[in-house]
N, C-alpha and C positions, 0 to 999 in steps of 0.2 A: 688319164695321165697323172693326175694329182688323185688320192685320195680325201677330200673336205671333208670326211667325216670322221677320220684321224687326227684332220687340220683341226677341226671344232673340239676334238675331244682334247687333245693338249691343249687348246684356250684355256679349256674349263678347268685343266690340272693345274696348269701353274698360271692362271689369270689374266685376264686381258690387258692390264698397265705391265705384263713382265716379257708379252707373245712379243713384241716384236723386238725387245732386246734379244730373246730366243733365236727369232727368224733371224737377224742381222749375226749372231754369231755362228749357226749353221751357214748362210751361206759365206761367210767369210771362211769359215776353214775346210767347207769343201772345193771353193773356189781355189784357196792352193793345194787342194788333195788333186783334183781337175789339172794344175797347172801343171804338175809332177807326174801325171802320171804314163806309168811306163816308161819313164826315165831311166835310165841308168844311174844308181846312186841315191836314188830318189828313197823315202823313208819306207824300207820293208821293200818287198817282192810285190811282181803284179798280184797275186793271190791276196797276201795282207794289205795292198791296197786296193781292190775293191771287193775286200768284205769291209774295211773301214767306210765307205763310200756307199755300201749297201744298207749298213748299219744306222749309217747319217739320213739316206735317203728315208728310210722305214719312219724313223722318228716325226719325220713333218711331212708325211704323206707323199712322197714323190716315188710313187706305187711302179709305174713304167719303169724309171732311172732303174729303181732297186731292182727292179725284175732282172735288165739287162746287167747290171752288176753281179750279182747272183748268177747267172748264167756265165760270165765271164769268169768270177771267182772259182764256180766248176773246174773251169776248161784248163783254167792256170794250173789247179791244184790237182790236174789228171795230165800235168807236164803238156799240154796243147795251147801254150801262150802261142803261137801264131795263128788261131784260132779265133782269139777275142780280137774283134773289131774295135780298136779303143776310139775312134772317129764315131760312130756311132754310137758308143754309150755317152761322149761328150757331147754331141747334137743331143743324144737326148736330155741330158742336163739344162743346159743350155733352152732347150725349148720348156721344157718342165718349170723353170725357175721363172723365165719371159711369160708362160700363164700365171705361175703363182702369184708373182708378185703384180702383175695385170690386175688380176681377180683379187688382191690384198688389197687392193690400190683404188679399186670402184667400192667394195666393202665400206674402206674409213669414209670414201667419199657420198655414200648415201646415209 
């Protein structure tokens, strides 16, 4: 579900005193990219929002999310938005984020 060897390789780019100000702003604005999405009104089309969401996901290893993003972004951008299951790309955020920050969370604690 996570990629960790993405998650390690961003540590190492931008430093361990900077990761979790990182973490905390990824999920804070996928959290309202998630809130909005498939909204009516909502910022861009379901297509430019989940490649924005695919894009975010890639960046801090949330390998599964991106997958189904990507796969959704397809579908939109071949006119088949009733296609993407968007309950399911949220569950899978949702479970992605509850491991990562799980496993962020035992990390600082050893």
């Amino acid at each position: 579900m996570i990629n960790w060897d993405k998650v390690a390789e961003l540590r190492d780019e931008i430093g361990a005193e900077d990761f979790g100000e990182v973490v905390e702003i990824f999920l804070e604005e996928v959290d309202e990219a998630i809130a909005d999405l498939g909204k009516p009104g909502a910022d861009g089309d379901l297509e430019t929002q989940l490649h924005f969401l695919k894009g975010s996901a890639l960046n801090l290893g949330f390998a599964e999310f991106s997958s189904r993003c990507q796969a959704g972004e397809t579908a939109a951008g071949n006119g088949q938005q009733d296609q993407v299951d968007l309950q399911e790309i949220i569950q899978c955020y949702q479970s992605s984020k509850a491991e990562f920050i799980s496993a962020l969370t035992a990390h600082a604690a050893a």
